[in-house]
C-alpha positions as CSV (number, residue, x, y, z in Angstrom):
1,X,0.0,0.0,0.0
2,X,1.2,3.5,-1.1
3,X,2.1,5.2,2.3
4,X,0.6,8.9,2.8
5,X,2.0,11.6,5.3
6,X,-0.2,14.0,7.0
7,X,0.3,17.5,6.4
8,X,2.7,19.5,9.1
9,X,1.6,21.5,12.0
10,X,1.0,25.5,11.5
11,X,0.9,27.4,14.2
12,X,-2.5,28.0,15.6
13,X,-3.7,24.5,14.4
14,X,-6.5,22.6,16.1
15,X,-5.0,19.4,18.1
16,X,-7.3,16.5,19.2
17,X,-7.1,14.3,22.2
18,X,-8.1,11.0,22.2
19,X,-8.1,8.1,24.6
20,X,-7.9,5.0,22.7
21,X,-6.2,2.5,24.8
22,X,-6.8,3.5,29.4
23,X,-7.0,6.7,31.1
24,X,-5.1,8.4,33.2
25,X,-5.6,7.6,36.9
26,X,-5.1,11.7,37.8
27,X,-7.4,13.7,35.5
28,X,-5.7,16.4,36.5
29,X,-3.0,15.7,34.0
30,X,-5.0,15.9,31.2
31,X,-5.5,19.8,32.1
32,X,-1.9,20.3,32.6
33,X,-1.4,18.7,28.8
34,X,-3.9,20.4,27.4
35,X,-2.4,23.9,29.0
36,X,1.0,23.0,28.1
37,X,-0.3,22.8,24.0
38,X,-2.0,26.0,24.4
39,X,1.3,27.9,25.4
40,X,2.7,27.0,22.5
41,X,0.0,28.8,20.3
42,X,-1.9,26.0,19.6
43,X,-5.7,25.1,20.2
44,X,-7.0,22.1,21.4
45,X,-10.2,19.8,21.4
46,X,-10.5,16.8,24.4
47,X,-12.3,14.1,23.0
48,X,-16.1,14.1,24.8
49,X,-15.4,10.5,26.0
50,X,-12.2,11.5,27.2
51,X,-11.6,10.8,31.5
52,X,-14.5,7.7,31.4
53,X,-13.6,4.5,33.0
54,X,-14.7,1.2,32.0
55,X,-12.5,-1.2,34.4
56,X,-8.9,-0.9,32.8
57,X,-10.5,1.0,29.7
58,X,-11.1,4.5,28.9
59,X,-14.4,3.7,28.5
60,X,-16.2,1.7,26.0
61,X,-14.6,0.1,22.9
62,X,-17.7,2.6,21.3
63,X,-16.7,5.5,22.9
64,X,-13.2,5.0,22.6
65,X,-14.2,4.4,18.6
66,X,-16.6,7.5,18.5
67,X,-13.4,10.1,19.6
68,X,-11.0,8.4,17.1
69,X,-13.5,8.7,14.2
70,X,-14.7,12.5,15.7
71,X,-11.3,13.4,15.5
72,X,-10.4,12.2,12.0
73,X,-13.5,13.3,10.9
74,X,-13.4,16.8,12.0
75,X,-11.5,19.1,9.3
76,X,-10.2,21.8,11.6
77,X,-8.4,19.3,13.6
78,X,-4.7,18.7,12.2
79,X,-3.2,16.5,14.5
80,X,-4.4,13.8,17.1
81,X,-2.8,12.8,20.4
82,X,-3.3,10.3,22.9
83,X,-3.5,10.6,26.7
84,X,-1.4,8.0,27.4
85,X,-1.5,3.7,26.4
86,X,-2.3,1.3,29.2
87,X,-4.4,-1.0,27.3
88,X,-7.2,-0.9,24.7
89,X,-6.4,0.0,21.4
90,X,-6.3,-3.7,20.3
91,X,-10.1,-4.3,20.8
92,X,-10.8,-1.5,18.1
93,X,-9.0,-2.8,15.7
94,X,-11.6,-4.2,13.5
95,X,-14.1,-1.7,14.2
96,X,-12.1,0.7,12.6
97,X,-12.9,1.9,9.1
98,X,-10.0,2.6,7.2
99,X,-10.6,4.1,4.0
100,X,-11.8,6.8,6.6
101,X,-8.5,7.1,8.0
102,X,-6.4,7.1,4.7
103,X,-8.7,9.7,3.3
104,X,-8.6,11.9,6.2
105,X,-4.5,11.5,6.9
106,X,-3.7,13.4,10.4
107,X,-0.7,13.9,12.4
108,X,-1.8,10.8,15.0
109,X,0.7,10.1,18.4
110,X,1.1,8.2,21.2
111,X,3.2,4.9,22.1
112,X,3.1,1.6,24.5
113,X,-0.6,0.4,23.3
114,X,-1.1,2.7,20.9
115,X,1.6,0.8,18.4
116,X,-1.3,-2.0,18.1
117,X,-3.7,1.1,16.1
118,X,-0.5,2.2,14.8
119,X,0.2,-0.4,13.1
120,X,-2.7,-1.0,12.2
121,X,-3.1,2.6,10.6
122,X,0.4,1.8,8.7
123,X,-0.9,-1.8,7.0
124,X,-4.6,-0.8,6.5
125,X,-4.4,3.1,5.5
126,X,-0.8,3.4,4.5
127,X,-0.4,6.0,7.4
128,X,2.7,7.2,9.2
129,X,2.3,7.7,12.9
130,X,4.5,9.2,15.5
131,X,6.0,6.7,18.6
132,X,6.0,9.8,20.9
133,X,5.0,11.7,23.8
134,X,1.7,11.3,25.3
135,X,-0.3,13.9,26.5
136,X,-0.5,12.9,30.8
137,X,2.2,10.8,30.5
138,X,4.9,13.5,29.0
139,X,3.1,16.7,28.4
140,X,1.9,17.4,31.8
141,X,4.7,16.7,33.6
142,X,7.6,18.9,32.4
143,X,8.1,17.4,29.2
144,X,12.2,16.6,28.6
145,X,13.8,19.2,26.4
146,X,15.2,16.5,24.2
147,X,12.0,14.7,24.2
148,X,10.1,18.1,23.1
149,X,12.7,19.1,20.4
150,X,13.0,16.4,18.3
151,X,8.8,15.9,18.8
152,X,8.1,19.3,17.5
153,X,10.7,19.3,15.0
154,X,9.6,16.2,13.0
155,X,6.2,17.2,12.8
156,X,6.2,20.7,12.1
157,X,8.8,20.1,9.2
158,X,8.9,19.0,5.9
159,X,12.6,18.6,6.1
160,X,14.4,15.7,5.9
161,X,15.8,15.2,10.0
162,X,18.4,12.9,9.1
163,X,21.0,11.7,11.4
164,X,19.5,10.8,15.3
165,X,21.4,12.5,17.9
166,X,21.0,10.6,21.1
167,X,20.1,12.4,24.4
168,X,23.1,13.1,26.1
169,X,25.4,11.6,23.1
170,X,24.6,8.2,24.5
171,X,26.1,5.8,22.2
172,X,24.4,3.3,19.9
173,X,25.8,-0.1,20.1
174,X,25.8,-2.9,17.3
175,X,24.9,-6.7,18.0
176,X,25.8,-7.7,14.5
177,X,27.6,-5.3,12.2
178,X,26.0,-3.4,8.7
179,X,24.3,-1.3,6.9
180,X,20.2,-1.5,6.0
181,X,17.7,1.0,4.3
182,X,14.3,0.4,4.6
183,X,10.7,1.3,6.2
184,X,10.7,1.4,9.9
185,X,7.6,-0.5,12.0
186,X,7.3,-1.6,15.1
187,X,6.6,-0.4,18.8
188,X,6.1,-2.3,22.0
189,X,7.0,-5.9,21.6
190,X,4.1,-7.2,23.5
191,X,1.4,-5.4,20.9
192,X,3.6,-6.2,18.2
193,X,3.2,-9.6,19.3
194,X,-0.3,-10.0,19.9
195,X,-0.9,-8.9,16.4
196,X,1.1,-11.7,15.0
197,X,-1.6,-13.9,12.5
198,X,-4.0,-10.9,11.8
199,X,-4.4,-8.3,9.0
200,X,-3.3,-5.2,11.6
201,X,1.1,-6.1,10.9
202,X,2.1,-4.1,8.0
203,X,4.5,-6.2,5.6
204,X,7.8,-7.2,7.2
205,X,9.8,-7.3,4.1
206,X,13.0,-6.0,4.1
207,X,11.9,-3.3,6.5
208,X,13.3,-2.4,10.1
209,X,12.1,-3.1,13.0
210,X,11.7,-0.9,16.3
211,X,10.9,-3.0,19.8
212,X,10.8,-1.5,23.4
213,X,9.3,-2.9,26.2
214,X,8.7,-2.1,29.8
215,X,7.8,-4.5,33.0
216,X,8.2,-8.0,31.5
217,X,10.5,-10.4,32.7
218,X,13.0,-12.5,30.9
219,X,11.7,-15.3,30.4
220,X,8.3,-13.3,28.8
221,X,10.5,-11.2,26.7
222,X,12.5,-14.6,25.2
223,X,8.1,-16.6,24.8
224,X,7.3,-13.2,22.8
225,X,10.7,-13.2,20.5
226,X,10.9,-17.0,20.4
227,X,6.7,-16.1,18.8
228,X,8.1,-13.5,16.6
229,X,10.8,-16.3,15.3
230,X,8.3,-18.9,14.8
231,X,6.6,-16.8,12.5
232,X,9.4,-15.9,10.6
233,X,9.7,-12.0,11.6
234,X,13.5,-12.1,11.4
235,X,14.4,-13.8,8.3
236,X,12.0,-11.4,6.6
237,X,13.9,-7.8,7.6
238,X,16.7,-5.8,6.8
239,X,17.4,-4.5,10.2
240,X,16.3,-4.3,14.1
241,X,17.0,-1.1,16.5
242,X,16.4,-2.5,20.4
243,X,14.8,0.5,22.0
244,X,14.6,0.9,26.3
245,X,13.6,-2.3,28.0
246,X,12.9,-0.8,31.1
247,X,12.3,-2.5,34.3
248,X,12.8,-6.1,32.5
249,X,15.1,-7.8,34.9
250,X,14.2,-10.5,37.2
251,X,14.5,-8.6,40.9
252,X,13.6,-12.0,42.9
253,X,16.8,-13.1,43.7
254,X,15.6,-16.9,44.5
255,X,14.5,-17.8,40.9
256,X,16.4,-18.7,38.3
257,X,16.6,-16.9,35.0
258,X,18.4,-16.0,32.1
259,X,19.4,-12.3,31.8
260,X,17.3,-9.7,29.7
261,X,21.2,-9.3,27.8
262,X,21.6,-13.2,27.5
263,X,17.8,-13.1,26.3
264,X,18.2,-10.5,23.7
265,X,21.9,-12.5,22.6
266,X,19.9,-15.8,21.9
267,X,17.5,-14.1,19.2
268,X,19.7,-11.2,17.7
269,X,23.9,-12.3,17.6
270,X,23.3,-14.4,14.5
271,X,21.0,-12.5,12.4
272,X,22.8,-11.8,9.8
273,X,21.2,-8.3,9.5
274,X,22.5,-5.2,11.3
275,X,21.1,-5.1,14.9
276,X,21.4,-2.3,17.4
277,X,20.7,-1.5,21.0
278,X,20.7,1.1,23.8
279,X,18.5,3.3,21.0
280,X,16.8,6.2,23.7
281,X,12.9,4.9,22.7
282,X,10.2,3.9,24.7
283,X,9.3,3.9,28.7
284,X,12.2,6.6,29.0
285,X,11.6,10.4,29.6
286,X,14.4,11.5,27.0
287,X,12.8,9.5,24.2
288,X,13.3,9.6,20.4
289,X,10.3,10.0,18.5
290,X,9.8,7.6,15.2
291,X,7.4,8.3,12.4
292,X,6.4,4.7,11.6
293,X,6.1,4.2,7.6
294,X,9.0,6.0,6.2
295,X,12.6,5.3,5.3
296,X,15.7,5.1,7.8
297,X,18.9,3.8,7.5
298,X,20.7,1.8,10.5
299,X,24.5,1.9,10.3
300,X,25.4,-0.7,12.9
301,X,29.3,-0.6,11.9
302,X,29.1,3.4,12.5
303,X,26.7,3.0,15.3
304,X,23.9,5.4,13.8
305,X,20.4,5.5,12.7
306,X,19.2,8.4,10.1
307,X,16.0,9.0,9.1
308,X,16.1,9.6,5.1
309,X,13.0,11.1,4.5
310,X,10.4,13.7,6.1
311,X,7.6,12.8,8.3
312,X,5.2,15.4,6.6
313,X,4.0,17.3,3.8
């Protein structure tokens, strides 16, 4: 499917939010967002649904649905950001009508749960998304300087970025050595996953692939890579960046387990694609922000990643 880029973000633009996936446990923090988008000279809508409970949901799956389609529906509305993941977005999946989304193509962002609707968005509409910051998970809490400049840069420019600086000139470092080009897809491993055997996974095919993940153990991080080998996920690409794994160590000190780095070794030394790790994405608060659907290149023998293309029109 031809991939299509929303337009970039003009100052005084209209900004959605949406709560696909849980809400936040402090409403609160959806104020504090919402005030920290206006002092930058934008406007913003909250989603009528937005701040409902249903048990771990922010609300139904229908009125969930009803804010995404509101919001892609609505002309004024240039960009669309969620309040934070949690879980959710997966149950909307095919409730979604797509030919809506690809001909209405807005700015969309979020991460964690959201990749499963991101993804989604990518194989089904051909639309690039934005892994990044959340509205009460990073907006309303004093957002990270590097986190907020690279955001705002890639989707108020129709510039090529190019090269990825890490925050604080953290290194990138290689697992197996080489050079790919290709699109980059991906997200949290565990929605990445769970997606396996649907229609919601765009193509693997000599793409890249981006995984983070945040609270699993071991020995659940090597049952979801050992599900991604089984279905052939590796021998398909041309690359894999290993974003944050945060909080993925086994703390009790009485079982036995494999580390999250001897983990990672068992699926990723022999590839025979280039594979890199310690890439600043995910459960982090200095976090790079990747437009899903467009072309990178990963330079594991230089120990850089470069985005090739711009993320809007």
């Amino acid at each position: 499917m031809k991939i299509i880029k929303p337009k970039k973000l003009e100052s005084g633009d209209l900004i959605g939010i949406i709560s696909p996936a849980s809400s936040t446990e402090d409403l609160i923090k959806i104020e504090k967002g919402v005030r920290y988008l206006e002092s930058l000279g934008y406007k913003v809508e909250v989603g009528k649904n937005v701040g409902k409970y249903h048990g771990y949901l922010a609300g139904e799956d229908h009125e969930r649905l009803n804010d995404l389609n509101y919001m892609f529906g609505k002309k004024e509305v240039k960009a669309i950001i969620c309040v934070r993941g949690g879980y959710g977005t997966p149950r909307l999946l095919d409730k979604i009508d797509y030919a809506f989304i690809r001909a209405n193509p807005k700015i969309f962002v979020g991460h964690s749960d959201i990749t499963a609707v991101q993804m989604a968005f990518l194989a089904k509409a051909g639309l690039v998304t934005f892994a990044g910051p959340m509205l009460a998970v990073d907006f309303a809490d004093n957002i990270s300087a590097f986190t907020e400049e690279m955001f705002w840069a890639l989707v108020t420019s129709n510039k090529k970025y190019g090269k990825i600086q890490s925050p604080d000139d953290e290194k990138i470092f290689s697992i197996t050595k080489g050079m790919a080009k290709g699109k980059i897809t991906g997200g949290n491993l565990a929605l990445i996953e769970s997606l396996i055997g649907t229609p919601y996974l765009p193509s693997f095919n000599n793409n890249i692939l981006l995984l983070e993940e945040v609270g699993e153990v071991p020995y659940r991080i090597d049952r979801m890579l050992n599900h991604l080998r089984l279905a052939k996920v590796f021998s398909k690409l041309c690359g894999v960046i290993l974003g944050a794994f945060v909080d993925c160590n086994e703390n009790d000190p009485s079982k036995r387990t494999l580390t999250l780095g001897e983990v990672i070794a068992d699926y990723f030394n022999k590839l025979e694609t280039p594979v890199v790790y310690n890439f600043k994405h995910g459960h982090i608060r200095d976090s790079i922000t990747i437009p899903f659907g467009i072309s990178i290149k990963v330079n594991s023998s230089r120990s850089n990643v470069e985005i090739l293309e711009s993320a809007v029109v």
